[in-house]
MILUM-743626 format. One record per residue (C-alpha): x, y, z. Coordinates in steps of 0.001 Angstrom, whole numbers, plus 524288, in hexadecimal, padded with zeros to 5 digits. Layout:
! residues N
{{X, Y, Z}}
...
//
This chain:
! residues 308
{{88510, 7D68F, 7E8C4}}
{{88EEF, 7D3FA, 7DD6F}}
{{88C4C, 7C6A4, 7DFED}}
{{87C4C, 7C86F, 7DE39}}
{{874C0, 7C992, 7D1E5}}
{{86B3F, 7D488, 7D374}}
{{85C62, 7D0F9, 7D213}}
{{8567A, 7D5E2, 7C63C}}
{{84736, 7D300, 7C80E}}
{{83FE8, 7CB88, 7D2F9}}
{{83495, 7C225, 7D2CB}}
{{828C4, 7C4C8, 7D8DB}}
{{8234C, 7B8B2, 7DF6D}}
{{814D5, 7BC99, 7DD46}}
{{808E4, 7BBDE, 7E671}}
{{80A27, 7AEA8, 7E909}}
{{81538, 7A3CB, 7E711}}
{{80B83, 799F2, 7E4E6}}
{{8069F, 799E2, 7D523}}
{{7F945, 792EB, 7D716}}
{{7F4ED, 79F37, 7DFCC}}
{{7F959, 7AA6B, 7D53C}}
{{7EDEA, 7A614, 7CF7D}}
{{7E540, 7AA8B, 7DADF}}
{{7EE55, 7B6C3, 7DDB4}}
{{7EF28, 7BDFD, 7D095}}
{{7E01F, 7BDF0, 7CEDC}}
{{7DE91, 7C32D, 7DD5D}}
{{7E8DA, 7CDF5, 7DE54}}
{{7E502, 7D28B, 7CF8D}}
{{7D709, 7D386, 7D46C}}
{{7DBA1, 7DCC4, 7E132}}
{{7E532, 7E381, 7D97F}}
{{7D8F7, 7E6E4, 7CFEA}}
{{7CEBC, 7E92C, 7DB39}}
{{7DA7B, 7F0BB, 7E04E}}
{{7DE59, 7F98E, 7D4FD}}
{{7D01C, 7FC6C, 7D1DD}}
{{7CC61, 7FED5, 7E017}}
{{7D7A9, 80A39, 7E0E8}}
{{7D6CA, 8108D, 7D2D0}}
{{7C79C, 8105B, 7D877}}
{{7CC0B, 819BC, 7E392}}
{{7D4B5, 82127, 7DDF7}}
{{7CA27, 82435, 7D401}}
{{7BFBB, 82742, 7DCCF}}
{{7C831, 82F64, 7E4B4}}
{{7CC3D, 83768, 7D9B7}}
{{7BE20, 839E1, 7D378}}
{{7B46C, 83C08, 7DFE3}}
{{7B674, 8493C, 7E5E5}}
{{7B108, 8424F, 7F2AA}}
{{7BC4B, 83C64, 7F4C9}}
{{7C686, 847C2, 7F244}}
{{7CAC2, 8469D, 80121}}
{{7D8E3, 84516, 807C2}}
{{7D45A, 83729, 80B1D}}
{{7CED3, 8307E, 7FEA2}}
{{7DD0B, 836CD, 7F8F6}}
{{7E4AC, 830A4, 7FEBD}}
{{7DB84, 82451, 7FC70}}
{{7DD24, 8267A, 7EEA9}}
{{7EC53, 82721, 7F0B8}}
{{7EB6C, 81AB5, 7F8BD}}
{{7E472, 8136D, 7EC19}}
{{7ED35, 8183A, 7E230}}
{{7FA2E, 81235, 7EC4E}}
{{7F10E, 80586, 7EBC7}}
{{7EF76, 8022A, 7DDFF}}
{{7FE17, 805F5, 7DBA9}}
{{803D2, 7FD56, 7E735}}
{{7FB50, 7F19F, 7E249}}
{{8001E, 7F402, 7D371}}
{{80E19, 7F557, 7D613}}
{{80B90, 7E5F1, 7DBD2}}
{{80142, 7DFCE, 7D764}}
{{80216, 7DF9D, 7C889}}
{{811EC, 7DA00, 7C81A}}
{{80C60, 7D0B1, 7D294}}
{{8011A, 7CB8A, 7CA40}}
{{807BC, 7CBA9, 7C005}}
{{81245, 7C175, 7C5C2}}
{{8080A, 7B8BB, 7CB73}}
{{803EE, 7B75A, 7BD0A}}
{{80D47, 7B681, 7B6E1}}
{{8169D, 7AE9A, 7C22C}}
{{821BA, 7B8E4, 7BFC5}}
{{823BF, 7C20A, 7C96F}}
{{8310C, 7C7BE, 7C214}}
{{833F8, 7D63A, 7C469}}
{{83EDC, 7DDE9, 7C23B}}
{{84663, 7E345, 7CD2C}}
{{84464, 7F26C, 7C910}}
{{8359A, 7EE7E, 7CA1B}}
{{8365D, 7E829, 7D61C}}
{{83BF8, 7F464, 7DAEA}}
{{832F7, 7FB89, 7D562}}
{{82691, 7F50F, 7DA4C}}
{{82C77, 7F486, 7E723}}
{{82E9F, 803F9, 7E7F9}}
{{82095, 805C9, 7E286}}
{{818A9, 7FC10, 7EB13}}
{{8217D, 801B6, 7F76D}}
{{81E5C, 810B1, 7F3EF}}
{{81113, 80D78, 7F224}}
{{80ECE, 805A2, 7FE00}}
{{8159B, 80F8C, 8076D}}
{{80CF4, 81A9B, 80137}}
{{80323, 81350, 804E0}}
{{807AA, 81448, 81412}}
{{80934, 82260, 81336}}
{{7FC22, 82509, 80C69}}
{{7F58B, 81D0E, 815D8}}
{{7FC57, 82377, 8210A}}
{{7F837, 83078, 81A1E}}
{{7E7C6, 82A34, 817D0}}
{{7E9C3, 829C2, 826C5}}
{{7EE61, 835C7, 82911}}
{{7E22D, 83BEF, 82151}}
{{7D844, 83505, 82826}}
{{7DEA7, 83844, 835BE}}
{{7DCD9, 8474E, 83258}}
{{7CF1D, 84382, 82C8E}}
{{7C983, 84105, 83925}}
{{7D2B8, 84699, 844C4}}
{{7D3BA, 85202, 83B13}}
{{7C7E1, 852C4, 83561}}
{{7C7DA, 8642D, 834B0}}
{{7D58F, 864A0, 8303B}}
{{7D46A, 85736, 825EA}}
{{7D0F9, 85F38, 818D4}}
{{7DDAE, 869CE, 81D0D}}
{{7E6E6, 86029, 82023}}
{{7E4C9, 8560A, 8167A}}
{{7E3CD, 85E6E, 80B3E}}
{{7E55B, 859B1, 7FCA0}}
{{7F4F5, 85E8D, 7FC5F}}
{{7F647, 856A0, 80A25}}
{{7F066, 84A15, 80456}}
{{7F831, 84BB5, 7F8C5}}
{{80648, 84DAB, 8007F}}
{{801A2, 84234, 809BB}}
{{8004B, 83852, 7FD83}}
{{80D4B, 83E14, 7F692}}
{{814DC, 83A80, 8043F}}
{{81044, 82DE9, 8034F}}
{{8151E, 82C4D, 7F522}}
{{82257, 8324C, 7F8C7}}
{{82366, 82C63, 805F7}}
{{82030, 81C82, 8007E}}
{{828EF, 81F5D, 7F37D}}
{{83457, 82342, 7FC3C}}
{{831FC, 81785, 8063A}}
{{83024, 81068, 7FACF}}
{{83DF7, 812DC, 7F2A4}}
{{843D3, 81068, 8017A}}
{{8400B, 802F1, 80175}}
{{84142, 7FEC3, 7F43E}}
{{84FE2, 80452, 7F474}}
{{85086, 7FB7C, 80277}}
{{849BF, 7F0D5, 7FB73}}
{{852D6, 7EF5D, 7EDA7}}
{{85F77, 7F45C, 7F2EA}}
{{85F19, 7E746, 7F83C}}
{{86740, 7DCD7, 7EEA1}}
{{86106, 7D2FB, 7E7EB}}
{{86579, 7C8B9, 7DF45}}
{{85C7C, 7BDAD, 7E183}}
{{8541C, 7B6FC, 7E52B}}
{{84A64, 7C0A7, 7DECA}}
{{83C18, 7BA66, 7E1C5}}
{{8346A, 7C3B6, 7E95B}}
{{82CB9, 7BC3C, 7EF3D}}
{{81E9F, 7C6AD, 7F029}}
{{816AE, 7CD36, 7E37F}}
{{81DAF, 7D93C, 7E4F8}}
{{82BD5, 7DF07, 7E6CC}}
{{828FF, 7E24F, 7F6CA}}
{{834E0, 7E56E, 7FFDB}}
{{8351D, 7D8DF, 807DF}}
{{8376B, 7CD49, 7FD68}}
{{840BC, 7D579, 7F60E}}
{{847D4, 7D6D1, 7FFFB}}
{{84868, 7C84C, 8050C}}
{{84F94, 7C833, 7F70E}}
{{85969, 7CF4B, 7F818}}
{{8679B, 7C9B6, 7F7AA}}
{{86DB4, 7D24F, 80279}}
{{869CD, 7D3C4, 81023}}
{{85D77, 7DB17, 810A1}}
{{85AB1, 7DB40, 8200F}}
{{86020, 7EACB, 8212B}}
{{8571B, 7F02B, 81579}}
{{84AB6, 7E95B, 81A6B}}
{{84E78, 7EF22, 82908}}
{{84F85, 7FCAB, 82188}}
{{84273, 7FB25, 8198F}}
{{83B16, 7F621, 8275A}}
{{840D3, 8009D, 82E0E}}
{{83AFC, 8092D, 823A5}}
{{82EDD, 80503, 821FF}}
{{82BFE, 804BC, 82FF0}}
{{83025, 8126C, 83259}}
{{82924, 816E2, 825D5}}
{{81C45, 80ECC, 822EC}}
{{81921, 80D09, 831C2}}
{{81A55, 81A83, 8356C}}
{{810A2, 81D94, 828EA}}
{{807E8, 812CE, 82F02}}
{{80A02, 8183A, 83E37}}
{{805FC, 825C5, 836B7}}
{{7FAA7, 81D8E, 832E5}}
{{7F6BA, 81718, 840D2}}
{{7F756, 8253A, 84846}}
{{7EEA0, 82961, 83E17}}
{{7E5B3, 81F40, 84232}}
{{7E6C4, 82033, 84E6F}}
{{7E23C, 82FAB, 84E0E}}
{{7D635, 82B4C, 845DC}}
{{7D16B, 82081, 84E55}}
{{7D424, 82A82, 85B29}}
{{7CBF8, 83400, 85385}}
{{7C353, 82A86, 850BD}}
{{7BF8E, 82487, 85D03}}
{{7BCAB, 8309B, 8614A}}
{{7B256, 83514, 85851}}
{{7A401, 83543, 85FE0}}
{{79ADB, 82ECD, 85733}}
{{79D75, 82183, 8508E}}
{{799CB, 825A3, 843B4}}
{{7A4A1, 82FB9, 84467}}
{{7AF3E, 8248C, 84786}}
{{7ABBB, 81B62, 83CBE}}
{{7ABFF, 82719, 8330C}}
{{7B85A, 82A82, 837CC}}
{{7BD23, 81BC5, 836DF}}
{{7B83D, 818DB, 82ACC}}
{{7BF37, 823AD, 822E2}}
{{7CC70, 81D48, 8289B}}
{{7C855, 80D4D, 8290D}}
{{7CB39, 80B5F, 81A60}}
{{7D9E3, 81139, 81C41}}
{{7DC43, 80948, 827DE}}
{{7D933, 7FEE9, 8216D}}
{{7E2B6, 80062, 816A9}}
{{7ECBF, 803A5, 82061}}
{{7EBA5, 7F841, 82967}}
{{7EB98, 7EEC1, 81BFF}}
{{7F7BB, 7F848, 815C1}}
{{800F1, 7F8BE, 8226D}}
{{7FB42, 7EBBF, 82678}}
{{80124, 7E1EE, 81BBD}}
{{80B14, 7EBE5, 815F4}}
{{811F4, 7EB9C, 8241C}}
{{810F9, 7DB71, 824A2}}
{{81A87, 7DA77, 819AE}}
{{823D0, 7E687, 81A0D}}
{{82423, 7EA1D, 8281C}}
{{82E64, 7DD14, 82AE8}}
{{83913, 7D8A2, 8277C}}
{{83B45, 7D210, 81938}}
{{8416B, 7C6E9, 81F73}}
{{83442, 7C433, 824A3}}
{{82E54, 7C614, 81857}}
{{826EC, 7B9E8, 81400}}
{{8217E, 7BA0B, 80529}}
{{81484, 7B4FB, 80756}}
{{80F8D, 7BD2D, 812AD}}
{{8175B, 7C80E, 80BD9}}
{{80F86, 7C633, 7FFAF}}
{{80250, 7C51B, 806C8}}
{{80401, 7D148, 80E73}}
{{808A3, 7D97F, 802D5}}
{{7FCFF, 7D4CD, 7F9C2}}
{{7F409, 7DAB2, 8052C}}
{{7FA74, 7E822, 80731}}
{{7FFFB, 7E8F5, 7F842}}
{{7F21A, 7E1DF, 7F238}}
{{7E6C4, 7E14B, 7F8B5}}
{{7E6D2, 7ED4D, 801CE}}
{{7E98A, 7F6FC, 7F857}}
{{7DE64, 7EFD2, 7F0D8}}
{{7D4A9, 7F043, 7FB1C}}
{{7D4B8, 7FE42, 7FE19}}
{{7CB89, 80280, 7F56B}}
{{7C219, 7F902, 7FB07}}
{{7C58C, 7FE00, 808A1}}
{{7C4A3, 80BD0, 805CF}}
{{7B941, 809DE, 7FE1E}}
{{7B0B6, 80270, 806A8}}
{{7B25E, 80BDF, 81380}}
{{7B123, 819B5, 809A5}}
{{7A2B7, 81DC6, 803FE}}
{{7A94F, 82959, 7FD82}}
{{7B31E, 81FD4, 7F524}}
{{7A813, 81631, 7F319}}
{{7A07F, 82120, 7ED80}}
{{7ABE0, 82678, 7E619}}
{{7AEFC, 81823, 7E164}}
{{79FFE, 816DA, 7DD06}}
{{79ECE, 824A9, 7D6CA}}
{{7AC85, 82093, 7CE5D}}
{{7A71C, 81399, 7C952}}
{{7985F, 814C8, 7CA15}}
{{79589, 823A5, 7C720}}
{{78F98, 8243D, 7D476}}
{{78C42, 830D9, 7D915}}
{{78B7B, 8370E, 7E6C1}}
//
């Protein structure tokens, strides 16, 4: 490496290479970022003020909101920004930065969903022992593993990720520092650090997500079972908005880190990290909200004064 002249700051390439359609991109992502932001502060809010909804599951909901809006501002803004602005120049301590943030704060996600799964397995195989088991100091240790659990996966793969060299070229070419284009960068043979971060994340992520199928699997045992049809789409609709999320979350987050980074190609990279990174997280309000009467109530009681 004495040879090399270390990197000092990267570029971001933006959402789009093409400067004609930055003016079609910036107005779109700043209005989902905003429906986004609002959407989740709206939760949180609701959650916090209506007694109703003091319950292991809209808890963790409110925990799944708060991961939302901070996933979608540790990206969004610096990517707006250089779509406006056409330079995407960031430092190399914040690249490493946002990448450890976005990666803790995806990987909680996994666990908390794995956890939302867990709760509404007990709700219905274990509907006697739910309010024992999932008790206020259980919900609380469930969400602090998650935190622990993603920072620690997290700090692994940015250390994997930058103890890489690189000395140029230094064009990322996505609207965020992610794992797979910085590593295409580096200067030194990367193959043996992306075979140690698959290995990792398939050992790690899947198993939360296998944790999540079984979970599944229970419910819709449990469910089929149930006599009278009302009963089953009860049952179904308390889990069909978490599914939902989970299929969308695993769905496009796996496209673009569960293969190699050789493989990685910028464009279908960038359009499966603006759903999972963008527009998921900014749709789950809407999905939670349309499929719950208690948070529509709580949502019109905040805003309206409603009473009920």
């Amino acid at each position: 490496m004495s040879n090399h002249t270390r990197v000092t700051h990267f570029i971001l390439r933006g959402f789009s290479d093409t400067p004609e359609l930055r003016l079609v991109v910036i107005p779109f992502f700043l209005l989902v970022y905003t429906f986004g932001l609002l959407g989740n502060i709206s939760i949180i809010l609701a959650v916090m003020r209506d007694r109703r909804l003091h319950s292991p599951m809209y808890f963790f909901l409110k925990n799944l909101s708060f991961l939302d809006l901070s996933y979608t501002s540790a990206t969004i803004p610096k990517a707006v920004t250089t779509s406006f602005t056409g330079s995407g120049v960031i430092s190399y301590p914040e690249c490493v930065a946002q990448l450890y943030a976005f990666v803790t704060l995806c990987a909680t996600e996994c666990f908390l969903l794995t956890a939302m799964a867990y709760d509404r397995f007990l709700a219905i195989l274990r509907p006697l022992l739910y309010g024992t088991i999932m008790s206020q100091k259980c919900c609380a240790e469930l969400v602090v593993t998650a935190w622990v659990s993603g920072a620690i996966y997290s700090a692994f793969h940015t250390f994997n990720t930058f103890s890489l060299p690189y000395c140029g070229p230094n064009v990322v070419e996505h609207f965020f520092c992610d794992i797979p284009p910085l590593m295409r960068l580096s200067c030194a043979d990367y193959h043996l650090n992306e075979e140690v971060g698959f290995t990792a994340s398939i050992c790690i992520i899947m198993s939360s997500f296998a944790l999540t199928v079984l979970s599944y699997a229970g419910i819709v045992s449990a469910v089929i079972h149930i006599p009278s049809v009302d009963g089953r789409w009860k049952a179904f609709s308390t889990c069909s908005s978490h599914l939902s999320t989970v299929i969308l979350f695993y769905g496009t987050g796996g496209f673009v880190y569960l293969r190699p980074a050789s493989r990685y190609s910028p464009t279908q990279g960038r359009l499966a990290s603006i759903f999972y990174s963008v527009i998921t997280p900014s749709l789950n309000p809407l999905v939670y909200c349309l499929r719950n009467k208690d948070m529509k109530f709580a949502l019109q009681k905040l805003y309206c004064g409603r009473k009920y």
